[in-house]
KEKE-3310 file (N, C-alpha, C; in steps of 0.2 Angstrom, whole numbers, plus 5000, padded with zeros to 4 digits):
npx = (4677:4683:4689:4704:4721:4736:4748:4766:4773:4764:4759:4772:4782:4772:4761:4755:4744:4737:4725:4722:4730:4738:4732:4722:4714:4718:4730:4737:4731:4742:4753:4752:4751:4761:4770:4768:4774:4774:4775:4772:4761:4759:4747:4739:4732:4738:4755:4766:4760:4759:4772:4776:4771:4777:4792:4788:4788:4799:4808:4804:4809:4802:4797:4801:4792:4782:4778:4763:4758:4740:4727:4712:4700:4700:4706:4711:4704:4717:4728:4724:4730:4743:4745:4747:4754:4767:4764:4767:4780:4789:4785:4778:4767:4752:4745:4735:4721:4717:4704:4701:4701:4691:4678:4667:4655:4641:4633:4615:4599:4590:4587:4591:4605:4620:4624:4636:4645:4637:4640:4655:4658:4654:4662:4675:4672:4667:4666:4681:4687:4681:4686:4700:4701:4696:4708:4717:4714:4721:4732:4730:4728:4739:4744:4746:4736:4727:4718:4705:4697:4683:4680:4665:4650:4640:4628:4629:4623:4611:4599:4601:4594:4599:4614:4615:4624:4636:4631:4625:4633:4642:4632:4634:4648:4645:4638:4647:4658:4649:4648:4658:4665:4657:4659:4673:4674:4681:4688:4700:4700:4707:4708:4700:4684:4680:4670:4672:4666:4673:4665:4662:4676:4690:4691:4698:4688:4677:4675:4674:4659:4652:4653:4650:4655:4662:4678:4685:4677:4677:4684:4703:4710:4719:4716:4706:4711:4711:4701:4705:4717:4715:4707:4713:4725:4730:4725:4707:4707:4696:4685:4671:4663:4656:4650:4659:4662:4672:4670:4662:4648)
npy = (4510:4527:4528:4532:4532:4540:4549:4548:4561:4570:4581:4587:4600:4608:4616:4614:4617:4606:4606:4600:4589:4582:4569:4555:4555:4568:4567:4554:4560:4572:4564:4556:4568:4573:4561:4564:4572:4583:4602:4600:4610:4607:4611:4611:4608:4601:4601:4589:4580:4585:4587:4573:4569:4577:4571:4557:4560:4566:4555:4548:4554:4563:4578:4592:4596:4610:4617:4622:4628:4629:4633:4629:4634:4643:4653:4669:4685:4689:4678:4671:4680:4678:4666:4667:4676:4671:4660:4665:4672:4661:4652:4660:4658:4648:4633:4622:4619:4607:4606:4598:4596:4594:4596:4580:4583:4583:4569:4570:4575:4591:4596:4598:4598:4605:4623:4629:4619:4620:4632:4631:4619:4625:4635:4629:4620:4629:4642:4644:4635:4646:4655:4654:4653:4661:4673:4667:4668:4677:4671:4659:4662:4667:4654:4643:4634:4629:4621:4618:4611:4605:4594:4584:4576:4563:4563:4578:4578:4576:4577:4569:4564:4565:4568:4582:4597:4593:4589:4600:4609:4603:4605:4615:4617:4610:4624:4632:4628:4628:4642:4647:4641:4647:4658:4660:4656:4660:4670:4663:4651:4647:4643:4630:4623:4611:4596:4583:4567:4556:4546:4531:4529:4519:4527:4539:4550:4541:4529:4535:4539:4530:4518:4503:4498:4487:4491:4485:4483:4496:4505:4509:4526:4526:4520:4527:4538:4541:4549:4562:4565:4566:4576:4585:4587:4589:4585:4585:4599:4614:4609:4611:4617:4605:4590:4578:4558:4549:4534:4527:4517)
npz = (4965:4960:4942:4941:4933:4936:4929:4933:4935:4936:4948:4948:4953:4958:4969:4985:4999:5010:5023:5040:5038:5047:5048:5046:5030:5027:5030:5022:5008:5006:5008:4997:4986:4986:4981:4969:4966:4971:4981:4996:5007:5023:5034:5051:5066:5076:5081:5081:5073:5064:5059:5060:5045:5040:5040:5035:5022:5019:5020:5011:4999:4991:4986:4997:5009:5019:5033:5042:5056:5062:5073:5067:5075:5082:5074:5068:5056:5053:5056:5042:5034:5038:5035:5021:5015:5020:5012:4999:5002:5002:4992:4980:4974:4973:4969:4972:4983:4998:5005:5021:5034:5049:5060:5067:5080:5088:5087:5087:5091:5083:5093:5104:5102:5108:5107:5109:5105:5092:5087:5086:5079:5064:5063:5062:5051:5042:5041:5043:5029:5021:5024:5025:5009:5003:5007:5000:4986:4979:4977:4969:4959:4952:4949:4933:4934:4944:4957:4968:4982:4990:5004:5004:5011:5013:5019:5017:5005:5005:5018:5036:5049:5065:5061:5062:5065:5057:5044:5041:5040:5030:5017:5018:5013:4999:4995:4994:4988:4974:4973:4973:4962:4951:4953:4950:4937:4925:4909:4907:4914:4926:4938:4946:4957:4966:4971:4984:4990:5001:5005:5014:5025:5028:5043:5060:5062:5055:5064:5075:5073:5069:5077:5079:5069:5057:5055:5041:5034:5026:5012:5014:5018:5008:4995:4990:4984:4967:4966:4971:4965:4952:4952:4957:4949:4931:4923:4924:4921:4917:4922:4931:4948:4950:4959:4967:4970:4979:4978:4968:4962)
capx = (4681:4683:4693:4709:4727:4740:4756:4771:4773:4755:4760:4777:4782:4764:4762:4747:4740:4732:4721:4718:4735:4743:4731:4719:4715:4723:4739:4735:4732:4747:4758:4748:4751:4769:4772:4766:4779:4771:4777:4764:4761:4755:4741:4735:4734:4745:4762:4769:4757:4762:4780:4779:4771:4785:4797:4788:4787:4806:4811:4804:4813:4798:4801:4804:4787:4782:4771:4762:4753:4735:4721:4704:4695:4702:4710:4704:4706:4725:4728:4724:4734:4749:4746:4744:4760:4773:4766:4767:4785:4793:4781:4776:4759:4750:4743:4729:4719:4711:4699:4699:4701:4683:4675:4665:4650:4636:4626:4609:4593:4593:4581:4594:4611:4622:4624:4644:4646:4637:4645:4664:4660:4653:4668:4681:4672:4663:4670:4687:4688:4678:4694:4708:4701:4696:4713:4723:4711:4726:4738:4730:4727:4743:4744:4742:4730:4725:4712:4703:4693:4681:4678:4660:4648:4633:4624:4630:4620:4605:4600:4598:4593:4605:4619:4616:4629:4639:4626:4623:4643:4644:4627:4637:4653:4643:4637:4654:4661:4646:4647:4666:4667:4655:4663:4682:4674:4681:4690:4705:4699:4713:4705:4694:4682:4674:4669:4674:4661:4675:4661:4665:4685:4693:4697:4696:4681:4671:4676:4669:4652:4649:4660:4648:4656:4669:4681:4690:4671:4677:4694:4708:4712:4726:4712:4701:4714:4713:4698:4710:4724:4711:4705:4721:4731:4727:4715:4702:4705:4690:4679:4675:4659:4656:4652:4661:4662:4677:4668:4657:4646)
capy = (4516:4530:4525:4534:4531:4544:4551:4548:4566:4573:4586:4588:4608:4612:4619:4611:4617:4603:4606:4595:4585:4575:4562:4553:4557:4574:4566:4554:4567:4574:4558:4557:4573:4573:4554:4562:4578:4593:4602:4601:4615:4603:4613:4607:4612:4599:4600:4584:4576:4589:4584:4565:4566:4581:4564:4553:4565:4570:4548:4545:4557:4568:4584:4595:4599:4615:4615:4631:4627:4635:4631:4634:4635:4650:4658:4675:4686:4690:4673:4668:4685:4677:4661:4670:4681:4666:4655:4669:4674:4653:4647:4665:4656:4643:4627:4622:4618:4603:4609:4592:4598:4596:4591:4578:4585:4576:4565:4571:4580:4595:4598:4592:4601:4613:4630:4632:4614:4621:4637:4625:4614:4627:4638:4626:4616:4631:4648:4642:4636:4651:4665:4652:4652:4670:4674:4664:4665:4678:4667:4654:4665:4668:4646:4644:4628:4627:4617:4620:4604:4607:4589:4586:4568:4560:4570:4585:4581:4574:4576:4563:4564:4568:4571:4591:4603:4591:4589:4607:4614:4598:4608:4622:4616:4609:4630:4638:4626:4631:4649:4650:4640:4652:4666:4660:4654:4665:4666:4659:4643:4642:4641:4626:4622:4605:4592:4577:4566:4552:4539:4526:4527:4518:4535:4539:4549:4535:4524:4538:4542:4520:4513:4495:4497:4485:4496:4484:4484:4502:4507:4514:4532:4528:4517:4532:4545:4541:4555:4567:4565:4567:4585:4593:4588:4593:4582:4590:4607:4616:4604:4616:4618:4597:4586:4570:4552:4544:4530:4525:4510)
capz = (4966:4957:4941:4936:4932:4936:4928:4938:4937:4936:4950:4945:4954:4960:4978:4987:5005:5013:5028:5044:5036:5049:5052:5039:5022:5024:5030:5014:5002:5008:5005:4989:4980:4986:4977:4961:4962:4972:4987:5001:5014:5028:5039:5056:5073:5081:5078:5082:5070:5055:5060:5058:5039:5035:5041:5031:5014:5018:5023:5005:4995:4988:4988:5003:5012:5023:5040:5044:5061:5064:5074:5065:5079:5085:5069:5065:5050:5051:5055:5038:5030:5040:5030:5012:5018:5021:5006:4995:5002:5001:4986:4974:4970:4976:4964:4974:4992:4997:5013:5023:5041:5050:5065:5068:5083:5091:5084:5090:5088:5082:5100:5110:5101:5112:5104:5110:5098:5085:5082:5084:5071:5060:5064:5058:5044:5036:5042:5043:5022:5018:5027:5021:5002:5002:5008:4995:4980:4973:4975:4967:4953:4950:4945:4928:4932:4951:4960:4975:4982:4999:5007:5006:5015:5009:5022:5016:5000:5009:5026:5038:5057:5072:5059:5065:5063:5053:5040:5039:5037:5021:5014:5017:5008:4993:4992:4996:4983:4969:4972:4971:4955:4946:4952:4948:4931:4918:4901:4908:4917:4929:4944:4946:4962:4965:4979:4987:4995:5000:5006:5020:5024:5036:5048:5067:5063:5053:5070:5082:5069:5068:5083:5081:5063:5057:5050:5038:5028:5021:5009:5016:5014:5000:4990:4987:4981:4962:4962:4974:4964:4947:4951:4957:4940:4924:4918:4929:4918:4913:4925:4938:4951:4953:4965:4964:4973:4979:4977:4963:4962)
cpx = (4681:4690:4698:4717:4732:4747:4759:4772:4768:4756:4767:4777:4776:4767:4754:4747:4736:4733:4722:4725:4739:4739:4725:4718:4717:4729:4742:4738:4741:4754:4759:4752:4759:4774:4773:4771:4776:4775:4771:4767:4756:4751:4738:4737:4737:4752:4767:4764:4759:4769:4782:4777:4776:4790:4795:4788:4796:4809:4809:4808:4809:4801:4798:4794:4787:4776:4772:4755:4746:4729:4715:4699:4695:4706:4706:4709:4715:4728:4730:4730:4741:4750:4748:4750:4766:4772:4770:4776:4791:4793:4781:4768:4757:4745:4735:4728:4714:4709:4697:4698:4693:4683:4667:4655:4650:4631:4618:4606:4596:4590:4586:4604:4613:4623:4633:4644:4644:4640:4655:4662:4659:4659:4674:4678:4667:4667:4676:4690:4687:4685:4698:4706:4700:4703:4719:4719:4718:4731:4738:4728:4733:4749:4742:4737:4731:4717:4710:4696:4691:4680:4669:4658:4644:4628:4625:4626:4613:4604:4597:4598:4597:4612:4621:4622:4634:4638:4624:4630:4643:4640:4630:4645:4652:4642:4642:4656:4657:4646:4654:4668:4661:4659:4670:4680:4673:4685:4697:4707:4706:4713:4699:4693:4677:4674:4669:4671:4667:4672:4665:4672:4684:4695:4693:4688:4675:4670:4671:4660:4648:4653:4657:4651:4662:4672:4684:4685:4674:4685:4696:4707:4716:4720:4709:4707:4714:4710:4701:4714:4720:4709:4709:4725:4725:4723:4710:4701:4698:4684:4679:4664:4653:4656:4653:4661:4666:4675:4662:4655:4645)
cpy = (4520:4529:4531:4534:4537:4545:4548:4556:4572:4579:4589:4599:4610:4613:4619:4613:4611:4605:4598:4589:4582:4570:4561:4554:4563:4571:4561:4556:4569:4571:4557:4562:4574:4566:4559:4571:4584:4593:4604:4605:4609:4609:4610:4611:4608:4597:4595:4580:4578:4585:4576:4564:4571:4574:4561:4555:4564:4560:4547:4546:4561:4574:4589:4599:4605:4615:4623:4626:4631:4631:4632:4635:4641:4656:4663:4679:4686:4686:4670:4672:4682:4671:4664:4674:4676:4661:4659:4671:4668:4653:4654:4665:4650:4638:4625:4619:4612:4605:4601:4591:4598:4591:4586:4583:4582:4575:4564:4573:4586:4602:4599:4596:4605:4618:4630:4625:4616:4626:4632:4623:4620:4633:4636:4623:4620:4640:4647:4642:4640:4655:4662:4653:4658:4674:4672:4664:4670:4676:4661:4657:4667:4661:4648:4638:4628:4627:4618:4612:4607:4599:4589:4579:4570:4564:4576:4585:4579:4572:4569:4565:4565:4567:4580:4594:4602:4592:4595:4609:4609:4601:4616:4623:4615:4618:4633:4635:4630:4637:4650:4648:4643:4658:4668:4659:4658:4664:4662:4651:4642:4642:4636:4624:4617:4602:4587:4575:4559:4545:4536:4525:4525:4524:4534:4541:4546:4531:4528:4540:4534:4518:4506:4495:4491:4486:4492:4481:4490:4500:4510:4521:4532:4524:4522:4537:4545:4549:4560:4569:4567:4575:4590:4592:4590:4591:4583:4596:4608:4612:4608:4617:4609:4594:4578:4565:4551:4537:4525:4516:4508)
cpz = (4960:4952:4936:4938:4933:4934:4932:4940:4937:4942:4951:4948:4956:4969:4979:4994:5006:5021:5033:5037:5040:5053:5045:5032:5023:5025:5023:5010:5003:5005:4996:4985:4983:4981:4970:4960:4965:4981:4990:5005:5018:5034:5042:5061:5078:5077:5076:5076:5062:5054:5058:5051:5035:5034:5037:5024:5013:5017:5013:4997:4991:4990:4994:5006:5016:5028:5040:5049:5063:5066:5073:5069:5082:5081:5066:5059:5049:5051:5048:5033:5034:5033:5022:5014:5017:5015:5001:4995:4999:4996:4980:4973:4974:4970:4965:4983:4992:5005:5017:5030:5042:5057:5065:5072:5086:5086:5088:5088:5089:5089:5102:5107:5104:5106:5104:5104:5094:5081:5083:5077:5066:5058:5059:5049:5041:5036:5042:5034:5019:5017:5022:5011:5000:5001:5004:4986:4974:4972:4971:4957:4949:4947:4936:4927:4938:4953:4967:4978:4992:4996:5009:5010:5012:5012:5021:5008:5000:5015:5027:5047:5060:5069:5060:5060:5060:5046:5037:5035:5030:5017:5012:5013:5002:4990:4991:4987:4974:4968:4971:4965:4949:4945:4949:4939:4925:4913:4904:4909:4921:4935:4945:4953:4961:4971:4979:4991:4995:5002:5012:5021:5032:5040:5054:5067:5061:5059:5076:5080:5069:5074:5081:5071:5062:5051:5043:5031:5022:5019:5013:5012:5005:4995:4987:4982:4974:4960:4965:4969:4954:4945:4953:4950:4935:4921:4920:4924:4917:4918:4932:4941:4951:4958:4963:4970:4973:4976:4975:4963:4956)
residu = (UNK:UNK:UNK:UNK:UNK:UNK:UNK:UNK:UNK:UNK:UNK:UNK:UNK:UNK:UNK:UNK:UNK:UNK:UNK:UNK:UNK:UNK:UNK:UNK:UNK:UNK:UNK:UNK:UNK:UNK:UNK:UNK:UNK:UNK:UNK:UNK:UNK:UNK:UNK:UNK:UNK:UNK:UNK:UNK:UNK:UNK:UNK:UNK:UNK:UNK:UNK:UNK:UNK:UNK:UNK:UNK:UNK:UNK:UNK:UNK:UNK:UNK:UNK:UNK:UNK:UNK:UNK:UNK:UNK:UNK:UNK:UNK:UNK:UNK:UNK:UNK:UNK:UNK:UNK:UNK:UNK:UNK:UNK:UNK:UNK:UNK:UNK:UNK:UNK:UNK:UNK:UNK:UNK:UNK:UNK:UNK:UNK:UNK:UNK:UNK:UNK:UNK:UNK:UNK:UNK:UNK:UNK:UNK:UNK:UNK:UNK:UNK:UNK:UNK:UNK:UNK:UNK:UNK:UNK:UNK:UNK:UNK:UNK:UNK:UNK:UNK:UNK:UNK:UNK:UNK:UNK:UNK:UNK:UNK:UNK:UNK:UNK:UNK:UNK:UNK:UNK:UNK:UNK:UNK:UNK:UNK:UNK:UNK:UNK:UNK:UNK:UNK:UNK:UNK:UNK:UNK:UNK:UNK:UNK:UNK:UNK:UNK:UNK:UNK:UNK:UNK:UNK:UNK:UNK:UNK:UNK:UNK:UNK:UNK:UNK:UNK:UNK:UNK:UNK:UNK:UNK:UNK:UNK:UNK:UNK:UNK:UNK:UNK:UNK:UNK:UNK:UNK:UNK:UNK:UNK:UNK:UNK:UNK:UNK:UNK:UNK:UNK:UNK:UNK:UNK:UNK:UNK:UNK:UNK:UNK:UNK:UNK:UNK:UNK:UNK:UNK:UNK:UNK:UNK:UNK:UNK:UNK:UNK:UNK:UNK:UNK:UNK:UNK:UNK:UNK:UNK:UNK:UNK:UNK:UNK:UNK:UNK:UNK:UNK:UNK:UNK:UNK:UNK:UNK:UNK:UNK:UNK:UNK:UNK)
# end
């Protein structure tokens, strides 16, 4: 695993978006960077699943979370300007974004792929991170140390057979990531962009990508977060346009 020790109060006041936040590693994450002092905005598109980790953030005594519901599959430009409107009016600024939300596909040739599945997936796990980081990079400009993390996979940085349109969109997360962290990289450095390949986790979609797998071979979500909770806090500064492994051998 990726090895790092964090503060107690390493996100102390920070305001974090997570994405696709009320079910595996974004729901996680979410717990995570709430433990270590940040207020999360939980984004998803079911309610009742946003609802139950706001319960568990608010049940522990972190500080007081926000849900802002939106479906990326169907979210268009204003959509996101509502998002960037409501943080900006609650929060002032924004700290950082981990991009985790993503669909799965089919696992197929690339013969053999419908068309309506392949514009979905690429919709939410590549068109979707692109509006929302576009639409908040000046709020994230107005941090004086904010992180931006896309979710990248193994396939996403070597292809491999009937991983399709998944395969492509994580190819397509590695570029969005490298282009945005030149472009944010100026005298200031207080906007850093890097990527998160979290390797084998116990989640539903490891379960639906392996089903002959037996899940209790991989780490949990909470195992991985040390590199999560590594490039949102401050010790990360100045480390910007990287791609990193949950899980180093």
């Amino acid at each position: 695993m990726f090895d790092y020790q964090a503060p107690e109060n390493l996100l102390q006041d920070k305001k974090i978006l997570v994405t696709g936040a009320g079910d595996g590693i974004g729901r996680v994450a979410a717990l995570t960077f709430a433990k270590y002092g940040a207020t999360v905005i939980l984004l998803g598109r079911t309610v009742s699943k946003l609802e139950g980790v706001y319960d568990e953030i608010e049940a522990k005594g972190y500080p007081k979370p926000a849900i802002i519901p939106l479906n990326l599959e169907g979210a268009a430009e204003k959509d996101y300007d509502d998002v960037a409107v409501s943080i900006e009016n609650e929060f002032g600024k924004l700290d950082g974004i981990l991009h985790n939300a993503a669909l799965l596909g089919s696992l197929t040739t690339l013969e053999q792929y419908e068309v309506p599945v392949w514009n979905q997936l690429l919709q939410v796990n590549v068109t979707a991170p692109f509006m929302m980081t576009r639409t908040l990079i000046p709020l994230l400009r107005l941090s004086d140390d904010a992180s931006i993390i896309f979710t990248s996979s193994s396939v996403g940085r070597k292809g491999r057979a009937f991983w399709g349109a998944y395969a492509v969109s994580k190819f397509a997360n590695e570029g969005l990531m490298q282009v945005l962290a030149d472009e944010l990289d100026d005298e200031q450095h207080n906007v850093r962009v890097n990527s998160i390949n979290p390797g084998a986790t116990r989640t539903n979609m490891r379960a639906s990508a392996y089903p002959a797998e037996n899940p209790s071979h991989n780490p949990t979500p909470k195992e991985i977060m040390p590199v999560y909770l590594y490039l949102m806090g401050e010790a990360s500064r100045g480390i910007t346009g990287k791609a990193f492994d949950a899980q180093t051998k």
